[in-house]
C-alpha positions as CSV (number, residue, x, y, z in Angstrom):
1,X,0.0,0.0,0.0
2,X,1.6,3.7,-1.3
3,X,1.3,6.3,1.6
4,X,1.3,9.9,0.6
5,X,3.7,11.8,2.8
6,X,2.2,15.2,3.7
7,X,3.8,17.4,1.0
8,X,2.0,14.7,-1.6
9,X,-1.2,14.8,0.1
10,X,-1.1,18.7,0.0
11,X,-0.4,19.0,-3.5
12,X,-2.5,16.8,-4.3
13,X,-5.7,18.3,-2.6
14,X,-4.6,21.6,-4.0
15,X,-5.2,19.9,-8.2
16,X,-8.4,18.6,-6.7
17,X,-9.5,22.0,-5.8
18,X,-8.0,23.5,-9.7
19,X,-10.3,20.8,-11.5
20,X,-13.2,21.6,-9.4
21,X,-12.7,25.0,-10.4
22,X,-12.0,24.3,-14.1
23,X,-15.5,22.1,-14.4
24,X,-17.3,25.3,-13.1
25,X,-15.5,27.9,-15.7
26,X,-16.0,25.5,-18.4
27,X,-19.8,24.8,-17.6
28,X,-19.9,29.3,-17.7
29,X,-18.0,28.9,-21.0
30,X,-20.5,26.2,-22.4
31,X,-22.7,29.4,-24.1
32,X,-26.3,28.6,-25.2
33,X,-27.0,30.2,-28.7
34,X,-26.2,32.1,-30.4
35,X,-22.6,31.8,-30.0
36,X,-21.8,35.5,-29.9
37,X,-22.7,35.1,-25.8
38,X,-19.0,33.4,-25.6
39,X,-16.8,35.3,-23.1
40,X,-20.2,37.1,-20.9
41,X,-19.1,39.0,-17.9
42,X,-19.8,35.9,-15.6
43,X,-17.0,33.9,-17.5
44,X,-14.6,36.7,-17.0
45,X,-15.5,37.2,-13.6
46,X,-15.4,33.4,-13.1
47,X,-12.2,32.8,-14.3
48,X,-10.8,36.0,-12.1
49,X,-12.1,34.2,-9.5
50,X,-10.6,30.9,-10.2
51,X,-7.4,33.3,-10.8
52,X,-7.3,34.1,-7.7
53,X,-8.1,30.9,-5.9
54,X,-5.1,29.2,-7.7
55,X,-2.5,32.0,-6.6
56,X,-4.1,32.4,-3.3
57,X,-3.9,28.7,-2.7
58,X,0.1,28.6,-4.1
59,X,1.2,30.8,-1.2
60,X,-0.6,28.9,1.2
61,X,0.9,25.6,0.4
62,X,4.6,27.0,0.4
63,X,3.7,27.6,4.7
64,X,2.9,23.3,3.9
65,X,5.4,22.5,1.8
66,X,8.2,23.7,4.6
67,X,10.2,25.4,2.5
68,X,14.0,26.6,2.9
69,X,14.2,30.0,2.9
70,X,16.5,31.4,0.1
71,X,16.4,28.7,-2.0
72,X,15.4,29.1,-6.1
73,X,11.7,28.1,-5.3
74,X,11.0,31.9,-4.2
75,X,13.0,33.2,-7.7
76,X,10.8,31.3,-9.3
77,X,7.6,32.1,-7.2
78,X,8.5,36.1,-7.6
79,X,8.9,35.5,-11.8
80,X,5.2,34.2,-11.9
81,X,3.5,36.6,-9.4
82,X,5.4,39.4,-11.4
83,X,3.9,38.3,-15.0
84,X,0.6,37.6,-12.7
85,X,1.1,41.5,-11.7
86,X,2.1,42.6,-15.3
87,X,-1.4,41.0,-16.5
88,X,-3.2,42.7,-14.2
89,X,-2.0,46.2,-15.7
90,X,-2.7,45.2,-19.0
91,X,-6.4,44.1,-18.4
92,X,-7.3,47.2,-16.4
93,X,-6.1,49.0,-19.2
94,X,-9.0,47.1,-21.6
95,X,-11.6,46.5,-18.6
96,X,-11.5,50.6,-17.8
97,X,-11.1,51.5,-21.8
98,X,-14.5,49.4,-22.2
99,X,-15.6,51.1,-18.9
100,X,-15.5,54.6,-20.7
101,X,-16.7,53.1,-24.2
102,X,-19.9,52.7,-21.8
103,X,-20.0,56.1,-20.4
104,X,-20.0,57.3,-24.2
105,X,-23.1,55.1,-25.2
106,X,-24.8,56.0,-22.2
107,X,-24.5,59.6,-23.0
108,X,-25.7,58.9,-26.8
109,X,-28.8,57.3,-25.3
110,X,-29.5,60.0,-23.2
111,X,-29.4,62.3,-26.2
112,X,-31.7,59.8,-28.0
113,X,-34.3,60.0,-25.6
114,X,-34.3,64.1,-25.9
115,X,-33.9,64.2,-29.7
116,X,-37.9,63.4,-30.3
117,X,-38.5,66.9,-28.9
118,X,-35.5,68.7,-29.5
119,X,-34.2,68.9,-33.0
120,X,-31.6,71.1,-32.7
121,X,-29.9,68.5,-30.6
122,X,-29.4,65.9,-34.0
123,X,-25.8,67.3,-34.4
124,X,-25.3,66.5,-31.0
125,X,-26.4,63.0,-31.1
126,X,-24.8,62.6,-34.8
127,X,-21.3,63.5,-33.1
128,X,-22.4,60.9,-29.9
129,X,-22.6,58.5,-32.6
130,X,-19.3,58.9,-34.0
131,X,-17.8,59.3,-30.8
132,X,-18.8,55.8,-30.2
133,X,-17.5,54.0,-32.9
134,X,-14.3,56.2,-33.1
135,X,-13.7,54.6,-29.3
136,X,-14.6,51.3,-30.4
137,X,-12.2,51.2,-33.3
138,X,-9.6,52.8,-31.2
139,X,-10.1,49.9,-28.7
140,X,-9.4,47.5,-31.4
141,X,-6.2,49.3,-32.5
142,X,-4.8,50.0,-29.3
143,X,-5.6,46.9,-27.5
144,X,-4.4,44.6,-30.8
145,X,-1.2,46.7,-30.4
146,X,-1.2,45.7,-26.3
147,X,-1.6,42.0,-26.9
148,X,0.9,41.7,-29.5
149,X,3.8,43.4,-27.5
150,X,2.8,41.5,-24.3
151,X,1.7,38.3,-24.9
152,X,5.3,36.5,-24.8
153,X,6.3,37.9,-21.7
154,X,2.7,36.9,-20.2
155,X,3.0,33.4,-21.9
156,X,-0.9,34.3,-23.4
157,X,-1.0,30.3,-24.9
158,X,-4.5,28.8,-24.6
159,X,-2.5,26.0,-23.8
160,X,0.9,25.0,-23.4
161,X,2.6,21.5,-21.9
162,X,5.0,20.5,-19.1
163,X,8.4,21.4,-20.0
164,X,10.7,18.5,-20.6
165,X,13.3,19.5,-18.3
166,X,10.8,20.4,-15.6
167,X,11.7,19.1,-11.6
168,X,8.3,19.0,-10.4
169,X,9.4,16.8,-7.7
170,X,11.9,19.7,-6.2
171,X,11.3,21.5,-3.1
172,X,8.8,18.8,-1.5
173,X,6.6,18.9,-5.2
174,X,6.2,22.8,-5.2
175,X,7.8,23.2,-8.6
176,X,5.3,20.9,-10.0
177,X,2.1,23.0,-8.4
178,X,4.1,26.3,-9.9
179,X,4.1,24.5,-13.5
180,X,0.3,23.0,-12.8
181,X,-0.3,26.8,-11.8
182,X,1.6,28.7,-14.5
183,X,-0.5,26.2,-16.9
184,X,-3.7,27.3,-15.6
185,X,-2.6,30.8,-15.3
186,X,-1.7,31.0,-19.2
187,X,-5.2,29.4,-19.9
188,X,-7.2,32.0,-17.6
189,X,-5.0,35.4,-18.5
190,X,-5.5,34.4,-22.5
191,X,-9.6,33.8,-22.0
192,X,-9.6,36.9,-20.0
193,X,-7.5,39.1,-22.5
194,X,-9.9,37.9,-25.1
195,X,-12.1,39.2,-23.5
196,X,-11.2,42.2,-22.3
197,X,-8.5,42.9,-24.7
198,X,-8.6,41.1,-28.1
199,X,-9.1,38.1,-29.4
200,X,-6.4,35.9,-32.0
201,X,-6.9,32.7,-33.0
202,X,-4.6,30.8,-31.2
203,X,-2.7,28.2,-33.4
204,X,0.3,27.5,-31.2
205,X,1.5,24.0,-31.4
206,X,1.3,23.4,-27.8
207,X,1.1,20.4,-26.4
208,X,-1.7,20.9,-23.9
209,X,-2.9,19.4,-20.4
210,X,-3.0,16.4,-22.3
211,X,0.4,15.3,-21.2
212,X,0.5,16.4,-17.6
213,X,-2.3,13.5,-16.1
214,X,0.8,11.6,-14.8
215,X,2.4,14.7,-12.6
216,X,-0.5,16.3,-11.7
217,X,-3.7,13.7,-11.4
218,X,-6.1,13.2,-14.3
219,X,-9.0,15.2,-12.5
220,X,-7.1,18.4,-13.1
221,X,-5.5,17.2,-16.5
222,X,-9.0,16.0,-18.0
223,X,-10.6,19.2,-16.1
224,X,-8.0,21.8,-17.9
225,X,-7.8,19.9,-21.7
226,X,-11.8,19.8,-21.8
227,X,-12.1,24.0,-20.5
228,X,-9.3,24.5,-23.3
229,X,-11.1,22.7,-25.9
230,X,-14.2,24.2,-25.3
231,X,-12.6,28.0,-25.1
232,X,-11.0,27.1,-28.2
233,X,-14.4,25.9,-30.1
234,X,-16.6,28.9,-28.8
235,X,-13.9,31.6,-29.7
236,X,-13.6,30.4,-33.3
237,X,-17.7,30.4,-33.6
238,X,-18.1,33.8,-31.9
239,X,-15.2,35.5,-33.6
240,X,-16.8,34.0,-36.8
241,X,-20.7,35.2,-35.9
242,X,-19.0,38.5,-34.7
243,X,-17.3,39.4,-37.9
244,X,-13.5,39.1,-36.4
245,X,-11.1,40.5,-33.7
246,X,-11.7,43.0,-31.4
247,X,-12.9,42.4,-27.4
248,X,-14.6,39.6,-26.9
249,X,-16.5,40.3,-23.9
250,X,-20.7,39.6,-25.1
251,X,-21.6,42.8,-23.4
252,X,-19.3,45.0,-25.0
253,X,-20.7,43.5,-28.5
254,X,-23.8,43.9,-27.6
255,X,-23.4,47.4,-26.9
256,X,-21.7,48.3,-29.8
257,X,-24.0,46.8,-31.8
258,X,-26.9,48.7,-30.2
259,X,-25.1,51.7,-31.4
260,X,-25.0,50.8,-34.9
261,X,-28.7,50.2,-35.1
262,X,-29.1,53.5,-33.2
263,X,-27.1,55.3,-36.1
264,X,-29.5,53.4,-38.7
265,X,-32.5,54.6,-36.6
266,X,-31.5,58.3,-36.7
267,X,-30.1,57.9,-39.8
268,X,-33.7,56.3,-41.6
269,X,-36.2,57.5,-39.3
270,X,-36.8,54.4,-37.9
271,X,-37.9,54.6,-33.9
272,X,-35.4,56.4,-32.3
273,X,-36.9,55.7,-28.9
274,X,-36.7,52.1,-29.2
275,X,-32.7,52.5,-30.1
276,X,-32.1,54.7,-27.2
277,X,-34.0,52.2,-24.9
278,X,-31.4,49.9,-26.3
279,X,-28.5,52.1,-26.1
280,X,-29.1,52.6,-22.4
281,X,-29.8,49.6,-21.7
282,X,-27.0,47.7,-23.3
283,X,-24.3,50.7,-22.3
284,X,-26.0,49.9,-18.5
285,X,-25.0,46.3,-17.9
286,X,-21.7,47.1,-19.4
287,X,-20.7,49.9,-17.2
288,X,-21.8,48.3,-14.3
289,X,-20.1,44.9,-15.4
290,X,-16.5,46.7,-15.8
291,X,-16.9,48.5,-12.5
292,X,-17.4,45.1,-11.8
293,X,-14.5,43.3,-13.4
294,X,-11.9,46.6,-12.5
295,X,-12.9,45.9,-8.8
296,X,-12.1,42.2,-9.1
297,X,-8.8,42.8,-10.9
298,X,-7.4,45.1,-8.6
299,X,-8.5,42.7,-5.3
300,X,-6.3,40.1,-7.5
301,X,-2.8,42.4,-7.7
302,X,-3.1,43.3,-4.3
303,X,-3.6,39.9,-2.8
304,X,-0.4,39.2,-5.4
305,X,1.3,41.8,-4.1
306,X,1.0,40.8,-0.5
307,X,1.7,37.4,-0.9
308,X,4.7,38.2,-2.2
309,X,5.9,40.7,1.0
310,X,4.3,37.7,3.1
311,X,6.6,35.2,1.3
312,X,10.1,37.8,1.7
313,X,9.0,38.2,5.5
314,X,8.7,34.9,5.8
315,X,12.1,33.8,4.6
316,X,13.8,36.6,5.8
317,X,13.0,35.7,9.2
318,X,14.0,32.2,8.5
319,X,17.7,33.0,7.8
């Protein structure tokens, strides 16, 4: 009979609680039709929270694990809750520029609703309008440019395999819940800047979770390949019923295309009122959503950042 010592049975209760996580994203990510709805504000916020269960949990388990103080493990702890830090920047940057794309369509629907009985105010909702879709295309631009000089330092791979030279056995198995970890990590930061950022197909050769069943248990292996597969299957339909790249997030789609059928409204005296019931409506959920999503991000870097000042005290008082 195989007895676990304690830094086994620690480890391995911590991939138990990852696939638990990873069964509830991937049930969030399993959008009804139409397939547009892929990436709605409760997946993002679902896999922030599962974000910040993982990381949370890794800084537990190093108290666990009885670690040396001074040794490489806390290098290599720092370099993933400094890309985990880095990330966070980057998707407040998208989360608040989709924050203030809302404010604008909130302001167009408030002219809307005037317009009817004020016609001097049509240039000021014909310059609302174009406000609007000037932010949304700089969104794309800006946000395309953000991802593409970023995403190699934040290793933003849908999914990505166990190194070959990897010791997940060293330091009583914490290497091997780092690389479980910076696996999951990769998965959630590239779902999330999808989202909140913009969306590429990704074609990257990598292996997947597919090979890490034997280090890591199958429960988190079969947990992480199916939320991949699934992530990977709903993006290509929604970026396809969407008409491309851009943020992915449903509310932010759905807002924008509330403008544009507010612009055909004004444009062909269709029922203005109905477009800025839309408008507001739409611009609404999406403001309060990012308030939302900004609130959670920041929670995430500072419970990063005082992990880490935990983790220096900690083995600074050990030596």
């Amino acid at each position: 009979m195989s007895v676990k010592t304690p830094s086994s049975a620690t480890a391995a209760a911590f991939y138990a609680t990852l696939a638990r996580g990873l069964d509830d994203l991937d049930r969030s990510l399993a959008s009804p039709p139409p397939a547009a709805a892929f990436l709605s504000l409760p997946s993002l916020r679902a896999a922030l929270a599962l974000l910040r269960a993982a990381h949370a949990g890794l800084a537990r388990l190093v108290g666990a694990l009885h670690l040396p103080g001074g040794a490489s493990w806390l290098d290599e702890y720092m370099d993933e809750a400094s890309r985990l830090c880095d990330a966070c920047r980057a998707l407040r940057l998208g989360a608040a520029a989709v924050e203030s794309y809302a404010a604008s369509a909130a302001q167009l629907a408030s002219l809307l609703l005037q317009a009817p009985s004020s016609p001097h105010l049509s240039r000021q909702v014909t310059r609302a309008i174009n406000v609007c879709r000037r932010e949304a295309m700089a969104l794309k631009e800006e946000n395309r440019a953000l991802v593409e000089a970023r995403a190699e330092a934040l290793a933003l791979r849908l999914s990505e395999g166990v190194p070959a030279d990897a010791k997940l056995g060293g330091f009583n198995g914490f290497r091997g819940v780092l690389c479980a970890t910076r696996m999951l990590t990769s998965f959630l930061l590239t779902l999330l800047s999808w989202g909140l950022l913009h969306y590429w197909p990704d074609h990257a050769p990598g292996a997947g979770a597919g090979d890490c069943g034997a280090y890591f248990g199958a429960a988190f292996a079969s947990a992480l390949s199916r939320a991949q597969q699934r992530a990977a299957a709903e993006a290509g339909r929604a970026a396809a019923a969407a008409g491309g790249a851009g943020v992915m997030m449903h509310e932010f789609r759905r807002a924008r295309a509330a403008v544009e059928e507010a612009k055909e409204a004004v444009e062909r005296g269709g029922d203005v009122a109905a477009a800025a019931a839309e408008v507001g409506l739409r611009a609404g959920l999406l403001r309060s959503g990012c308030e939302d999503i900004l609130a959670l991000i920041d929670d995430l870097f500072d419970e990063v950042v005082e992990a880490r000042k935990k983790l220096l005290d900690l083995c600074s008082g050990s030596n």
